[in-house]
C-alpha positions in Angstrom: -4.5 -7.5 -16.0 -1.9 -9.4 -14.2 0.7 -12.1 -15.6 -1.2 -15.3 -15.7 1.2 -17.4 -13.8 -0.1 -20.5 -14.4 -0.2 -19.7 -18.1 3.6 -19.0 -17.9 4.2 -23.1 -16.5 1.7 -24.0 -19.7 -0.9 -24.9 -17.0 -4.7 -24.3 -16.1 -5.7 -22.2 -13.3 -6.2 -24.4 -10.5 -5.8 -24.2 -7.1 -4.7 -28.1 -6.5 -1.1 -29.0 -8.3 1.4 -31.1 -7.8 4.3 -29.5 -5.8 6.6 -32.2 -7.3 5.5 -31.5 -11.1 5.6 -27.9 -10.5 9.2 -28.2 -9.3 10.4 -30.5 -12.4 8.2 -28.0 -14.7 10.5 -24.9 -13.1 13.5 -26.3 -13.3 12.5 -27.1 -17.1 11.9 -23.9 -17.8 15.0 -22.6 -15.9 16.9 -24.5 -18.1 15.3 -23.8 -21.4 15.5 -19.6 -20.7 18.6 -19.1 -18.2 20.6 -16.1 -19.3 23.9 -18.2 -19.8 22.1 -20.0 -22.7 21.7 -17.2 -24.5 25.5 -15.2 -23.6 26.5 -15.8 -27.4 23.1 -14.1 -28.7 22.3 -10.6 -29.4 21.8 -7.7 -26.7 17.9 -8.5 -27.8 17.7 -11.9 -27.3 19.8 -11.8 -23.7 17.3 -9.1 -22.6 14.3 -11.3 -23.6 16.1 -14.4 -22.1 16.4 -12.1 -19.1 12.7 -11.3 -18.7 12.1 -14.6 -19.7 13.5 -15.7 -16.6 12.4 -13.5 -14.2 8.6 -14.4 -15.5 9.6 -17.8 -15.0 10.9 -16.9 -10.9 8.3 -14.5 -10.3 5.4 -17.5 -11.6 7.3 -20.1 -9.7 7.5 -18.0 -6.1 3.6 -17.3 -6.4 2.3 -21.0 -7.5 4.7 -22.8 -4.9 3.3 -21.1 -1.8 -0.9 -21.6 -1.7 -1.9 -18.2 -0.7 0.0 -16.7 -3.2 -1.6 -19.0 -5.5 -5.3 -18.5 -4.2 -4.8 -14.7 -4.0 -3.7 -15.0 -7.9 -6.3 -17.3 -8.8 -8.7 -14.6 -7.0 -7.3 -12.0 -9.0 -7.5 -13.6 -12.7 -11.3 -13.7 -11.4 -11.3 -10.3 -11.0 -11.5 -10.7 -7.2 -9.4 -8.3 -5.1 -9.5 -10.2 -1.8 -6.2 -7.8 -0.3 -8.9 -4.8 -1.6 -8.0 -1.9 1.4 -12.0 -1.1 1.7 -12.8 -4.0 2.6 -11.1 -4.6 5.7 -13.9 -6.5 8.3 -13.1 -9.6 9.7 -15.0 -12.0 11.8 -14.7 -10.8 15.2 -13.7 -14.7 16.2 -10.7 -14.6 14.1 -9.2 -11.0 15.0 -9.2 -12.2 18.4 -7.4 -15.4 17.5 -4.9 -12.6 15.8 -5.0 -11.0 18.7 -4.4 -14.7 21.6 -0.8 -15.5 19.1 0.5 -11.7 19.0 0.0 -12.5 22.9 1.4 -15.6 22.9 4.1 -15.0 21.0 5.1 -12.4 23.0 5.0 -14.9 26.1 6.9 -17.7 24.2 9.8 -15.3 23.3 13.0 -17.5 24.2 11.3 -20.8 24.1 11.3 -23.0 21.3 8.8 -25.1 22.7 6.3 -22.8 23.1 7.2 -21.1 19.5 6.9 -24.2 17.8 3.5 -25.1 19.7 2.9 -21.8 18.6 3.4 -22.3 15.1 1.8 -25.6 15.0 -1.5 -24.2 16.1 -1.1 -21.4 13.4 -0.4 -24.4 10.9 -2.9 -26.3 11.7 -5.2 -23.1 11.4 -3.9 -22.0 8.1 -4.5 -25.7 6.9 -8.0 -25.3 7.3 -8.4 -22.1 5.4 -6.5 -23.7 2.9 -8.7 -26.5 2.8 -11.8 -24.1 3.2 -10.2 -22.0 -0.1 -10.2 -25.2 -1.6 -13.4 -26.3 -1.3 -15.2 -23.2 -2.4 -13.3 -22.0 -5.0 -14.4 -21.1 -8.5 -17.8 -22.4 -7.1 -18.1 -19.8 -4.0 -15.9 -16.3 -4.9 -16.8 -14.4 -1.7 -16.3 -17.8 0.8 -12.7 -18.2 -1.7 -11.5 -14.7 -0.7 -12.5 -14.9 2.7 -10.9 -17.8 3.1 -7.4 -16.5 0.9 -7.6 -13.2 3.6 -7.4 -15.0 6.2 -4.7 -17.3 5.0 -2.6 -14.0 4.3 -3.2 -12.9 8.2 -1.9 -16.5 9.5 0.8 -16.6 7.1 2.4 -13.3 8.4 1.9 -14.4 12.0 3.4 -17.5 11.2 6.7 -15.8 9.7 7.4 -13.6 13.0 7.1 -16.9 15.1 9.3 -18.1 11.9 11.9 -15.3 12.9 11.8 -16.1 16.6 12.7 -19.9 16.2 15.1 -18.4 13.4 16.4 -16.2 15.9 16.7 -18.7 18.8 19.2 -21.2 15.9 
């Protein structure tokens, strides 16, 4: 099984936190384990300082950004909602996937249109999160439906990221 990640901030799985407490307890735990504090200690102790930290990175980069926190909290239920079998979608949503590779393509060059763009993906990706939220632990299969399609929007939404990155 997986690192619990909430386990590693001393918290219980949940999909609602408090991005503000979360950063306080990082940088808390950054402090108490970064590598520096431990220079004068023994090969052992840096290496476990080390791993320390990374644990502490690697927890903080998954429960700061909500589908990598749903598609944990999925997984320390035993759910596997990136399984590669299971790879139907509603037919509604693949051709939304479908209208912002389009119009992305159109809006190449404009930051209006790439930032109308990424508002309607936003907007859309609130809602799943909202949807995730609502059904999970209660609803496991309406939970990973929700967490999959969260993962699609999120990586539509970071190639309109890189055009309006591009355009800066």
């Amino acid at each position: 099984m997986a690192v619990d990640h909430f386990a590693v901030f001393g918290l219980s799985p949940t999909f609602a936190l408090d991005p503000a407490a979360l950063a306080t307890r990082y940088r808390e735990l950054q402090q108490a384990v970064h590598p520096d504090r431990y220079a004068a200690s023994s090969a052992a102790e840096q290496q476990i300082a080390v791993a320390r930290a990374l644990e502490v990175n690697a927890a903080w980069q998954c429960l700061r950004d909500p589908v990598a926190r749903a598609l944990h909290l999925l997984e320390l239920a035993g759910v596997d909602a990136l399984d590669p079998s299971e790879t139907a979608m509603p037919a509604e949503f693949l051709m939304r996937q479908i209208e912002w590779r389009e119009k992305l393509a159109e809006a190449a060059g404009s930051e209006t249109a790439l930032a109308a763009l990424d508002a309607a993906m936003t907007e859309e990706l609130n809602a799943e999160i909202a949807r995730f939220a609502a059904s999970y632990p209660a609803a496991l299969d309406t939970a990973r439906d929700a967490a999959r399609k969260m993962r699609f929007i999120a990586r539509q939404r970071e190639a309109v990221e890189q055009e309006l990155s591009a355009l800066a």
